[in-house]
C-alpha positions as CSV (number, residue, x, y, z in Angstrom):
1,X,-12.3,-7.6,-20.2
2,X,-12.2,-11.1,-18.8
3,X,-15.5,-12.0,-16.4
4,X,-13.6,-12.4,-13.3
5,X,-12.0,-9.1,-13.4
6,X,-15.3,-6.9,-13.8
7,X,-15.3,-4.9,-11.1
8,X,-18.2,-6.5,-8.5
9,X,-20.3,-3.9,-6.5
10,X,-18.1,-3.0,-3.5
11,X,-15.0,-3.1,-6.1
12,X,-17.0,0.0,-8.5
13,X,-18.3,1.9,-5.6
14,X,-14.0,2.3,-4.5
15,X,-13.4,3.5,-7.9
16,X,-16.0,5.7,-7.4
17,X,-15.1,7.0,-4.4
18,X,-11.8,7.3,-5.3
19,X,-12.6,9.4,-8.8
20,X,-15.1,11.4,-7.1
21,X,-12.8,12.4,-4.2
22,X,-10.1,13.6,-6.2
23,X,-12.5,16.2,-7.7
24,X,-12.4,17.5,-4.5
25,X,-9.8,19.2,-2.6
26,X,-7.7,16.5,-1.5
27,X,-5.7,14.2,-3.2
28,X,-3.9,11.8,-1.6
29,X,-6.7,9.0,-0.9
30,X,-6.8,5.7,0.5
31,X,-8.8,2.8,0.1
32,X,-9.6,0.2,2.9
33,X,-10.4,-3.6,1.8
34,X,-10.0,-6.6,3.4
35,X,-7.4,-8.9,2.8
36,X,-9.3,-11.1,0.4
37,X,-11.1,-8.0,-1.4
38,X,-9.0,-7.8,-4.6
39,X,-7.7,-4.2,-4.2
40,X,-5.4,-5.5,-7.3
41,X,-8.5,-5.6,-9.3
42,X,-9.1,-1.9,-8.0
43,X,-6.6,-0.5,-8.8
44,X,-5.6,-2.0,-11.8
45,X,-9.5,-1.2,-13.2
46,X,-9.0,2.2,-11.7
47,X,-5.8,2.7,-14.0
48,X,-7.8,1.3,-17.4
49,X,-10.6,3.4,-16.6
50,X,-8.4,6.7,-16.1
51,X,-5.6,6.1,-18.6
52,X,-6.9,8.0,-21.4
53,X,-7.8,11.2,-18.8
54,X,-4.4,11.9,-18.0
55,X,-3.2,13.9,-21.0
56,X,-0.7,11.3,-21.8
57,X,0.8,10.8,-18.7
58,X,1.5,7.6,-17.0
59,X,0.2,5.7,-13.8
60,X,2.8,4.5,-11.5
61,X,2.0,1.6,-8.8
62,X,4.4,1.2,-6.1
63,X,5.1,-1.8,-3.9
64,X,7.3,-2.9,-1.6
65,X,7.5,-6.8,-1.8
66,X,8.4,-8.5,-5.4
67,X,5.1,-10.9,-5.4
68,X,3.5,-8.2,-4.9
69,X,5.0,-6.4,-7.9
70,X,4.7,-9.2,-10.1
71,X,1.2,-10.2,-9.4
72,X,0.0,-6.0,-9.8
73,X,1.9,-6.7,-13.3
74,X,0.2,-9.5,-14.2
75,X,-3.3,-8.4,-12.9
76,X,-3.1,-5.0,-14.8
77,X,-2.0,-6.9,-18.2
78,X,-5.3,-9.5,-17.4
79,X,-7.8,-7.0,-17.3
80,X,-6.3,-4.6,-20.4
81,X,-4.0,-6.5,-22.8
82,X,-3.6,-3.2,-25.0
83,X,-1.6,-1.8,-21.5
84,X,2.0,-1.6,-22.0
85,X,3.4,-2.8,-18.7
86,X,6.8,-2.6,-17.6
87,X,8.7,-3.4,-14.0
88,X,11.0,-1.1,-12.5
89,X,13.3,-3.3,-9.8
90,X,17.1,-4.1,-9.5
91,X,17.9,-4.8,-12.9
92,X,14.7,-4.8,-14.4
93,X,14.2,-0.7,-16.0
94,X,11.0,-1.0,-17.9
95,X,9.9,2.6,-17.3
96,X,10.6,3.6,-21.7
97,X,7.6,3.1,-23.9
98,X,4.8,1.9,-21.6
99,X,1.5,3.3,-20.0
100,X,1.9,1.7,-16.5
101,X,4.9,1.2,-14.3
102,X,5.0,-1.4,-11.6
103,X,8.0,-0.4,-9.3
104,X,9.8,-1.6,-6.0
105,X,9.4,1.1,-3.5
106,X,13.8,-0.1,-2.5
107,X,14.9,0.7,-6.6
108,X,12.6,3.9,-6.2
109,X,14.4,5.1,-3.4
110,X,17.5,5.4,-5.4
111,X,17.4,8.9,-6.8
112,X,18.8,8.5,-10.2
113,X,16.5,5.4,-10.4
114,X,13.1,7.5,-10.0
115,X,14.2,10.7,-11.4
116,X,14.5,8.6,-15.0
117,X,10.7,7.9,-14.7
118,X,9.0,10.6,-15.8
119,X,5.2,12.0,-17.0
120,X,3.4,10.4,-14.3
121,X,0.1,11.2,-13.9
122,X,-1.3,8.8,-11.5
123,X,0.5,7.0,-8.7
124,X,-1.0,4.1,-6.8
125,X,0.4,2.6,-3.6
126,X,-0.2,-1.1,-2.5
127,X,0.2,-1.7,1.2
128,X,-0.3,2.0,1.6
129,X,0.2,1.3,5.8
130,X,3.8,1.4,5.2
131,X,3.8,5.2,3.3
132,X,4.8,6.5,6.6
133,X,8.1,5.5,6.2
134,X,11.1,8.2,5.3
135,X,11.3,5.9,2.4
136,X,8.2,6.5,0.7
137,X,7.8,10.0,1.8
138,X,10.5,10.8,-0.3
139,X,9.4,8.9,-3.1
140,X,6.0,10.2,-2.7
141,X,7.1,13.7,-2.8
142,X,9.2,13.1,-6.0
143,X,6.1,12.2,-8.3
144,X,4.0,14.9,-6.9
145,X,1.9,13.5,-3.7
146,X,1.9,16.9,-2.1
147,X,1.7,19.3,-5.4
148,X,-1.8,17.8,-6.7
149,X,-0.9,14.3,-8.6
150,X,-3.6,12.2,-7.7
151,X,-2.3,9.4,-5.3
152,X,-4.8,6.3,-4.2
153,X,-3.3,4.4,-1.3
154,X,-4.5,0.4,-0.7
155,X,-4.7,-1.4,2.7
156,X,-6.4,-4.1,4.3
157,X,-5.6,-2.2,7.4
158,X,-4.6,1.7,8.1
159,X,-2.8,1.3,10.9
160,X,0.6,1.2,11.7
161,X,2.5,1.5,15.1
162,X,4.6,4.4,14.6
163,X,2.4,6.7,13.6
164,X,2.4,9.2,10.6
165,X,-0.2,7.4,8.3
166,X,-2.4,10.9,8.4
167,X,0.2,13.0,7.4
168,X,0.7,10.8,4.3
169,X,-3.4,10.4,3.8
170,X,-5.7,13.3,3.6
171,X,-8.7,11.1,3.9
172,X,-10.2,7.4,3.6
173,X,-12.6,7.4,0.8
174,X,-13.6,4.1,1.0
175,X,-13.5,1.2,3.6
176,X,-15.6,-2.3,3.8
177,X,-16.1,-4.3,6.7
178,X,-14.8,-7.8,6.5
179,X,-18.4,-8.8,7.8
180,X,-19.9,-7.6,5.0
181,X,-17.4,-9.2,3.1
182,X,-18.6,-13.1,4.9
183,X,-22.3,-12.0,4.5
184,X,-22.2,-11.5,0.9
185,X,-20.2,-14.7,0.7
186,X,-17.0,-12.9,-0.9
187,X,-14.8,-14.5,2.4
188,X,-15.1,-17.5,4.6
189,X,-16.3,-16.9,7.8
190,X,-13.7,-17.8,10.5
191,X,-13.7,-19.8,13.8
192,X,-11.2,-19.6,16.5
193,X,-9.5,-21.7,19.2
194,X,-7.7,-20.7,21.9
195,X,-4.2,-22.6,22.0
196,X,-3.3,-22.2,25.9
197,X,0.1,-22.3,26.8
198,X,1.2,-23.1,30.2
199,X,4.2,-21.5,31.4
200,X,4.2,-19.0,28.6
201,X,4.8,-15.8,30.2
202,X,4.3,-13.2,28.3
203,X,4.6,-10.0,30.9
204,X,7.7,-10.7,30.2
205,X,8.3,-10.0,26.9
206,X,9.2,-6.7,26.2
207,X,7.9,-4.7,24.0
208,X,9.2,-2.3,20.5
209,X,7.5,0.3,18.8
210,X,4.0,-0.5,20.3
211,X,4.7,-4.3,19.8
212,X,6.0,-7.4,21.4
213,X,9.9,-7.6,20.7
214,X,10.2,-10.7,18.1
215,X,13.3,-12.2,20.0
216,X,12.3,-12.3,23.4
217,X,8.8,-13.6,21.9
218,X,10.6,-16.2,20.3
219,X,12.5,-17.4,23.1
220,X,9.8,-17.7,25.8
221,X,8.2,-19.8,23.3
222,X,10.7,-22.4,23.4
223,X,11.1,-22.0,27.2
224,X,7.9,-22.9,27.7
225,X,7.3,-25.6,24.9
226,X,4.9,-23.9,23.2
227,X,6.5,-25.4,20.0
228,X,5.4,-28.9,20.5
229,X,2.0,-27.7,22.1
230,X,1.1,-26.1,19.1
231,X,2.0,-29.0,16.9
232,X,-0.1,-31.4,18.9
233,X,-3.1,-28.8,18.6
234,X,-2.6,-28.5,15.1
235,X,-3.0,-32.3,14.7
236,X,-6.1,-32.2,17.0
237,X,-8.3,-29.6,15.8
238,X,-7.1,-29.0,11.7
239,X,-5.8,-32.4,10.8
240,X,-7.1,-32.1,7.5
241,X,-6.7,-28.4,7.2
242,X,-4.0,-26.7,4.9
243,X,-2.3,-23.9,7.4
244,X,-0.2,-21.1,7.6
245,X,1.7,-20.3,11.0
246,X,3.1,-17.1,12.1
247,X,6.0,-17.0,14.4
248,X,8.2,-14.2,15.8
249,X,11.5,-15.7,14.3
250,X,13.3,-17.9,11.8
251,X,14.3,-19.8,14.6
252,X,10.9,-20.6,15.7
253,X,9.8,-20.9,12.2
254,X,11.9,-23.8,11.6
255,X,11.5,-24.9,15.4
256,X,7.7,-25.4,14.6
257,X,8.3,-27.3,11.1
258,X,10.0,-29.8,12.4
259,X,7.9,-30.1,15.3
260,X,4.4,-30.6,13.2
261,X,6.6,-33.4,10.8
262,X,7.3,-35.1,14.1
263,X,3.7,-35.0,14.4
264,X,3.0,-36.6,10.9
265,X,1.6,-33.1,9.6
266,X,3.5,-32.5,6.2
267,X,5.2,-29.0,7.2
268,X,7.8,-26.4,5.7
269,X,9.4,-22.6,6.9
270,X,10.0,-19.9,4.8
271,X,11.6,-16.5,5.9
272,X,12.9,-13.7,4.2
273,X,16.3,-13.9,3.9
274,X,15.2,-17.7,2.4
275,X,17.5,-18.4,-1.2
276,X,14.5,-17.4,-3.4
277,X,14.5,-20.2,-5.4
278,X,14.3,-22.3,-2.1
279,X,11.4,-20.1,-0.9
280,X,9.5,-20.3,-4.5
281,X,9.6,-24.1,-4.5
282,X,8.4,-24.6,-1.3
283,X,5.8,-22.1,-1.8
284,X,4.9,-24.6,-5.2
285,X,5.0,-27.3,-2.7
286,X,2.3,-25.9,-0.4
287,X,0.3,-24.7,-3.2
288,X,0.0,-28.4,-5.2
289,X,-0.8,-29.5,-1.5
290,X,2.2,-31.9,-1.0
291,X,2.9,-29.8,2.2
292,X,0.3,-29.2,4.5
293,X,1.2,-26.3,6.8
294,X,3.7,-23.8,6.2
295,X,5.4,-22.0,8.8
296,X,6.8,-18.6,8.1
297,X,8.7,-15.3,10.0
298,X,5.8,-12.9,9.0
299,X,6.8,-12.9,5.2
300,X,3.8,-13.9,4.3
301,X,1.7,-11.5,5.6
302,X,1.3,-9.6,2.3
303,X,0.8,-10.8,-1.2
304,X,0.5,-14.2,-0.6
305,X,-2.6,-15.9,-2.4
306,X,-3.6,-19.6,-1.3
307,X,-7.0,-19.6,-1.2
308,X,-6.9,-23.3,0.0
309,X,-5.5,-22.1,3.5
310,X,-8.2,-22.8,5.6
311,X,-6.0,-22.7,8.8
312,X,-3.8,-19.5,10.2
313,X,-1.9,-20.1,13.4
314,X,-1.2,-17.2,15.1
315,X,2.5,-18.5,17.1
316,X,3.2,-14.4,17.2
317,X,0.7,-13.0,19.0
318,X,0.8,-9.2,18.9
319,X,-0.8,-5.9,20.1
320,X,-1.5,-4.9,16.7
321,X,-4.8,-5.0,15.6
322,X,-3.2,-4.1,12.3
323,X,-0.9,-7.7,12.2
324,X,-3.5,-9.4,13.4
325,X,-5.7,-8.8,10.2
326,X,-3.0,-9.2,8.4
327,X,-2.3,-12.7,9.5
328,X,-5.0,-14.1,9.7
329,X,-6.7,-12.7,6.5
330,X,-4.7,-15.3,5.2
331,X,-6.9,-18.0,5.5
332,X,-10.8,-16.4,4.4
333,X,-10.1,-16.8,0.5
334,X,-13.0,-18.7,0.0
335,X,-11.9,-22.5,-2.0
336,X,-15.3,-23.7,-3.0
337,X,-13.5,-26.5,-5.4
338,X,-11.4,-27.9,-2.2
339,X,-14.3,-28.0,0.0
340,X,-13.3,-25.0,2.1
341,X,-16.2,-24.1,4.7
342,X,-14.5,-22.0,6.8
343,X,-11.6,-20.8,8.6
344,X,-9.9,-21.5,11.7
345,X,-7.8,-18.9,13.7
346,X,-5.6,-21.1,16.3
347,X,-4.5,-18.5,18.8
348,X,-1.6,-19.3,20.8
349,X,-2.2,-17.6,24.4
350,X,-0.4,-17.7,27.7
351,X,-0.2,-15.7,30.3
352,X,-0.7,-11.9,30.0
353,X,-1.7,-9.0,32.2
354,X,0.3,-6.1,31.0
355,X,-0.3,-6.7,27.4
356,X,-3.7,-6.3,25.6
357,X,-3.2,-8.6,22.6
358,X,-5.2,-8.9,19.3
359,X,-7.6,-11.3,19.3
360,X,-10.3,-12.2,16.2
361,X,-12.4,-9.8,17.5
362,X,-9.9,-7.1,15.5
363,X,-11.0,-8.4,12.4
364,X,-14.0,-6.1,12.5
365,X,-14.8,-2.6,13.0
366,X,-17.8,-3.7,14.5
367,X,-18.2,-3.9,18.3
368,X,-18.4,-7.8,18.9
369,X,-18.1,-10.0,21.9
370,X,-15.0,-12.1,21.8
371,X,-16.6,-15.6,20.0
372,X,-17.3,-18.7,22.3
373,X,-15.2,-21.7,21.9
374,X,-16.1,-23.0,18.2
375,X,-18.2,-20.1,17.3
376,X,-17.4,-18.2,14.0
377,X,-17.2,-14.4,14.0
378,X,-20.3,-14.1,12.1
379,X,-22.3,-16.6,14.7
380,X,-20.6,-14.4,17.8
381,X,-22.2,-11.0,15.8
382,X,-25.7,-13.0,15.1
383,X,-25.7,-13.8,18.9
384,X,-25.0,-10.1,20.0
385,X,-27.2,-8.7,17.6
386,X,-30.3,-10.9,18.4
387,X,-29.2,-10.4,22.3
388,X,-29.4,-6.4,21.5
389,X,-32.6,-6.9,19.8
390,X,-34.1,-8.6,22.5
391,X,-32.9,-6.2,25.1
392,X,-34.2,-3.5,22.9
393,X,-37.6,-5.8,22.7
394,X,-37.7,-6.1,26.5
395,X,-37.1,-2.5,26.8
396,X,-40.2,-1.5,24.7
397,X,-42.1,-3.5,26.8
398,X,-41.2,-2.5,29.8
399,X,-41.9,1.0,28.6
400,X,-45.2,-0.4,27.4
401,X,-45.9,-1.5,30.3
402,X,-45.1,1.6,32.4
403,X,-47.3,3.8,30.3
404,X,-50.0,1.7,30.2
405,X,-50.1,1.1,34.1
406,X,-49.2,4.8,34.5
407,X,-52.5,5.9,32.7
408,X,-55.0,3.9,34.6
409,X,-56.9,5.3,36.9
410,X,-56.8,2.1,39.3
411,X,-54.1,1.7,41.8
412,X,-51.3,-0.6,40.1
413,X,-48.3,-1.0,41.8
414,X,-44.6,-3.3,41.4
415,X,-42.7,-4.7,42.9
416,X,-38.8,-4.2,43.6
417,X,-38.7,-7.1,41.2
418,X,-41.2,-5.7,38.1
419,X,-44.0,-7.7,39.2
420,X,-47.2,-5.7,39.3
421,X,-50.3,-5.8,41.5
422,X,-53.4,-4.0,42.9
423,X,-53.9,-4.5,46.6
424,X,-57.3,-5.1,47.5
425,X,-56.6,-5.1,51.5
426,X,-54.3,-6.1,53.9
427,X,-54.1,-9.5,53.2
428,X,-55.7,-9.6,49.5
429,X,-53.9,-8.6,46.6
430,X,-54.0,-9.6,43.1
431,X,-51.1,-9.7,41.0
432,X,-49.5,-10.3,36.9
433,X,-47.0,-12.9,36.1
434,X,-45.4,-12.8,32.8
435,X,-45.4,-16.0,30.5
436,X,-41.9,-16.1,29.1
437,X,-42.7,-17.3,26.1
438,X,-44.3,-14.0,24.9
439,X,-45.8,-11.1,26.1
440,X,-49.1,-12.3,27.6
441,X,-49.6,-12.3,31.2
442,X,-51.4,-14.7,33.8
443,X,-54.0,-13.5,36.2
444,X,-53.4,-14.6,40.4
445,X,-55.3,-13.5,43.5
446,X,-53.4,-14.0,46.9
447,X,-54.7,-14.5,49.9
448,X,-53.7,-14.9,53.8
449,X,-56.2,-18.3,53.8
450,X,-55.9,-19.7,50.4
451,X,-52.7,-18.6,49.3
452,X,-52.5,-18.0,44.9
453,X,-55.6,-18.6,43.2
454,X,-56.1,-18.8,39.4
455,X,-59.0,-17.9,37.8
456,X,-61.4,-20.7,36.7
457,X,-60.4,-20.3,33.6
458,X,-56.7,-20.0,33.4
459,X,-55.4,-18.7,30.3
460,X,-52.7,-15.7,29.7
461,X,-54.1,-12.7,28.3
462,X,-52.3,-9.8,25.6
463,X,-51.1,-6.8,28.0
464,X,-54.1,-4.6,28.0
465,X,-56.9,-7.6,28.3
466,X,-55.5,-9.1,31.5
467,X,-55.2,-5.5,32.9
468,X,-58.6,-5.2,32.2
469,X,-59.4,-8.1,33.6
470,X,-57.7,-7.7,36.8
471,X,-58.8,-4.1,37.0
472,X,-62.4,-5.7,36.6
473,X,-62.1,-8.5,39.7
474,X,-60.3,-5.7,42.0
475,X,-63.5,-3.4,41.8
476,X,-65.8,-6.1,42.4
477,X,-63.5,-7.3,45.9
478,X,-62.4,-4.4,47.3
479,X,-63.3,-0.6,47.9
480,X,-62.9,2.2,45.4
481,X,-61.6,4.1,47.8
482,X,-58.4,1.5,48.3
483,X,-58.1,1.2,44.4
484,X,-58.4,4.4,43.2
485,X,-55.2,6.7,42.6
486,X,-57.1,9.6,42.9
487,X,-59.0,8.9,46.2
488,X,-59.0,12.2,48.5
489,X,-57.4,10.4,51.6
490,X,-54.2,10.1,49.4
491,X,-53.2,13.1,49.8
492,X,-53.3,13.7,53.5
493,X,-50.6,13.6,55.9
494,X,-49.1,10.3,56.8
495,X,-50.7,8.9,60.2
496,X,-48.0,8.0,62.7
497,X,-48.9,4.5,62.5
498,X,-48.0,4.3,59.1
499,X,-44.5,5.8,60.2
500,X,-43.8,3.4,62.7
501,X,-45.2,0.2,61.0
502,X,-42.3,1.8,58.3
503,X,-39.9,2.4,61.1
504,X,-40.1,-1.3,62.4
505,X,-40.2,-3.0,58.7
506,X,-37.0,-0.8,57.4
507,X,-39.0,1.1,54.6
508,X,-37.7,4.1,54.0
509,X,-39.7,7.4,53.7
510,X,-38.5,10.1,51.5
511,X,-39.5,13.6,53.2
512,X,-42.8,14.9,52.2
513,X,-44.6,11.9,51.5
514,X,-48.5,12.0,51.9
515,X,-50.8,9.5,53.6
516,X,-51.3,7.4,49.8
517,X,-47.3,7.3,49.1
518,X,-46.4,5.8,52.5
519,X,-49.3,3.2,51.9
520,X,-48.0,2.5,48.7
521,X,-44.5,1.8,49.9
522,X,-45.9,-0.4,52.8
523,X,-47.9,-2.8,49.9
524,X,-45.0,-3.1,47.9
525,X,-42.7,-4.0,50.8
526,X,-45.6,-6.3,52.1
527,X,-46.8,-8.0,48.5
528,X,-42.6,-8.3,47.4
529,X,-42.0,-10.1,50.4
530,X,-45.0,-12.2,50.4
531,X,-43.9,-13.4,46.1
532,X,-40.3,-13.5,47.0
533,X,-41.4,-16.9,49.5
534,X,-43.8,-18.2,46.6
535,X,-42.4,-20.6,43.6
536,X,-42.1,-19.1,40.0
537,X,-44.4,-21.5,38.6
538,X,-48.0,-20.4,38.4
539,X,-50.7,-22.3,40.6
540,X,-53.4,-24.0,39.1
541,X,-56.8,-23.0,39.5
């Protein structure tokens, strides 16, 4: 088998999970890679691997879209020449004589077309988010899908707006993370700008089977001018970047060609109902780089395989998460040989308050603050993840702290504000103040004369040393009795002097609180406002 169609890790642990799931009770399984991924390397090293284990029956791969066909063909025959191969579509019948059939799902749905294949043993589904469809139930339940024949669908994205994708998959076996995919350097990782639009309503677009409607998308587009907006945005952040833009309609499609040309950016549309021999040379065009973006009506969402793309405009946006990936998995083939470091997403927005739109955020599983402005995806997770670290960090200090204050015998107290202190009288105190730069704390004595005072020798101390410390210089100023938690007038009724100096300050006294908890409340309302008036900046000695 050639080298660069072994199976890498992620690739064998699918098959795995595919062969080791069917032994199971289910058998209608689904894959989920990212666009990028190679699920034609999948599948088509799933079928060499279980050829000879189905008792001379055949694997069958369906598809829906003829590049996709052709390049499952081509793939299969690359990793096992000895494979007989044949391609079932309009006039093409090469179902006689050969160990795998590569079929359009539209000739399949033809009953005498699919009832001529027979002994299949194996079907495989590419694009498996459209098997929802009447179409492919049908088909499905022709060759077997719900009377045991093992069935492995392939997606970059199991979703799909209208539902029914569960009734068609018992279970997903296997799904990778596209951040996985840019850590282990098997994508580019992806940046993305915000394209904003003004005057581009889009509350008031419509919207169809859980998604803008494509006309009225396309036509507030060119009411608002979006067209040449995008064209000059193009020319300011990817001038030298080879691009694909998506657009709700031909018109648009063709709209936004001529409008990056007018630009002096190289550009070209395709669309499906496109002369095929028109579509295929442009595509040649774009591919040998003598155009530089092309502009499509979402036909080039699946099976289309530029890895030079290092741009994916996203003139259609959507609601579905799904689309989204779709799209803009276009552009994170990596291209080490044309320089490629990344991708950018350009994300046309206007504005949108009924409508929660798809954003790069989609493009992971992972819970992710939308990127800042020139920030790639794997940056934004980096920045959350060390955020969450710290917080956890902070946390375990703080917890640290509490237990640690909490077992002395030596009355600590905080602040509203997390500062702690030991009052020494009614106008001493002394106090902690946390060096931000790690977890050592500074030692400060206030006073009604002199106001902070450092120590003579002014060094922070490790958590437990300036405790210590501190506990240390409060015994030697004030009384035990004052600094001790467990000091017997504590727990006597509060004096109504206490009350009233509460009353007049606006400290509030849950019922039943002794003598020590109302003269803990007054220190800390005292000692806050006292640190609230002083600078953040420690005082020298």
């Amino acid at each position: 088998m050639p080298e660069q169609f072994v199976p890498r890790p992620y690739q064998a642990d699918a098959i795995k999970a595919l062969t080791a799931g069917w032994a199971g009770p289910n058998n209608r399984l689904a894959v989920v890679l990212p666009t990028g991924a190679g699920k034609t390397v999948v599948f088509s090293n799933l079928i060499h691997q279980l050829l000879d284990k189905l008792g001379g029956n055949r694997a069958l791969v369906i598809a829906h879209r003829e590049e996709l066909i052709e390049q499952a063909a081509a793939k299969i025959r690359a990793i096992d020449p000895a494979l007989r191969v044949g391609i079932v579509k309009a006039e093409r019948d090469e179902h006689h004589d050969v160990d795998v059939i590569v079929a359009s799902i539209q000739t399949l749905a033809v009953e005498r077309r699919r009832t001529a294949i027979r002994d299949v043993g194996l079907v495989i589904v590419d694009e498996c988010h459209h098997a929802a469809a009447p179409t492919y139930m049908e088909v499905l339940e022709h060759f077997g899908a719900w009377r045991g024949t093992p069935v492995a669908g392939f997606t970059a994205t199991m979703t799909r707006t209208d539902g029914g994708l569960a009734e068609v998959w018992q279970e997903v076996v296997f799904t990778l993370d596209i951040l996985d995919m840019i850590s282990d350097g098997y994508l580019c990782d992806v940046r993305g700008r915000r394209i904003m639009v003004d005057g581009l309503d889009l509350d008031s677009v419509k919207t169809r089977n859980g998604d803008l409607q494509e006309g009225q998308l396309g036509q507030v587009l060119d009411d608002s001018g979006a067209i040449d907006v995008i064209a000059q945005a193009y020319r300011e952040h990817a001038p030298d970047r080879s691009g694909v833009a998506f657009t709700p309609t031909v018109a648009t499609a063709q709209s936004l060609a001529a409008a990056l040309n007018a630009t002096g950016t190289t550009a070209a549309a395709v669309w499906g109902d496109m002369p095929k021999e028109d579509r295929t040379a442009t595509l040649k065009r774009y591919e040998a780089g003598d155009i530089q973006v092309l502009t499509n009506c979402m036909v080039l969402t699946e099976g289309f395989d530029a890895p030079h793309t290092s741009c994916i405009v996203i003139a259609r946006p959507t609601k579905s998460p799904g689309l989204y990936v779709q799209m803009a998995g276009r552009g994170l083939r990596p291209s080490p040989s044309t320089g490629k470091r990344d991708a950018l997403i350009l994300d046309v927005m206007g504005a949108s308050t009924r409508h929660k739109l798809a954003s790069l955020v989609d493009l992971t599983e992972r819970e992710v603050a939308l990127p800042e402005e020139g920030e790639t995806l794997r940056e934004a997770v980096e920045r959350a993840t060390e955020t969450e670290r710290r917080r956890i960090a902070a946390a375990q200090i703080e917890w640290e702290e509490i237990d640690l204050f909490g077992g002395s015998i030596t009355r600590w107290l905080r602040t509203d504000d997390g500062t702690w202190f030991i009052p020494i009288s009614d106008d001493r105190f002394l106090f902690l103040v946390r060096n931000p730069l790690d977890r050592t704390y500074w030692i400060r004595r206030w006073d009604a004369y002199s106001g902070v005072v450092a120590p003579k020798h002014d060094v922070p101390l490790p958590l437990r040393a300036a405790m210590a410390w501190t506990e240390q210089q409060a015994g030697a100023l004030g009384a035990r009795q004052l600094l001790t938690r467990s000091a017997p007038w504590r727990d006597r009724q509060a004096s109504g002097k206490q009350l009233a100096y509460c009353r007049i300050k606006g400290i509030k006294v849950p019922p039943g609180s002794t003598a020590g908890d109302v003269s803990d409340l007054q220190a800390i309302h005292k000692v806050g406002t006292i640190l609230r008036r002083l600078t953040a900046v420690p005082a020298a000695a």
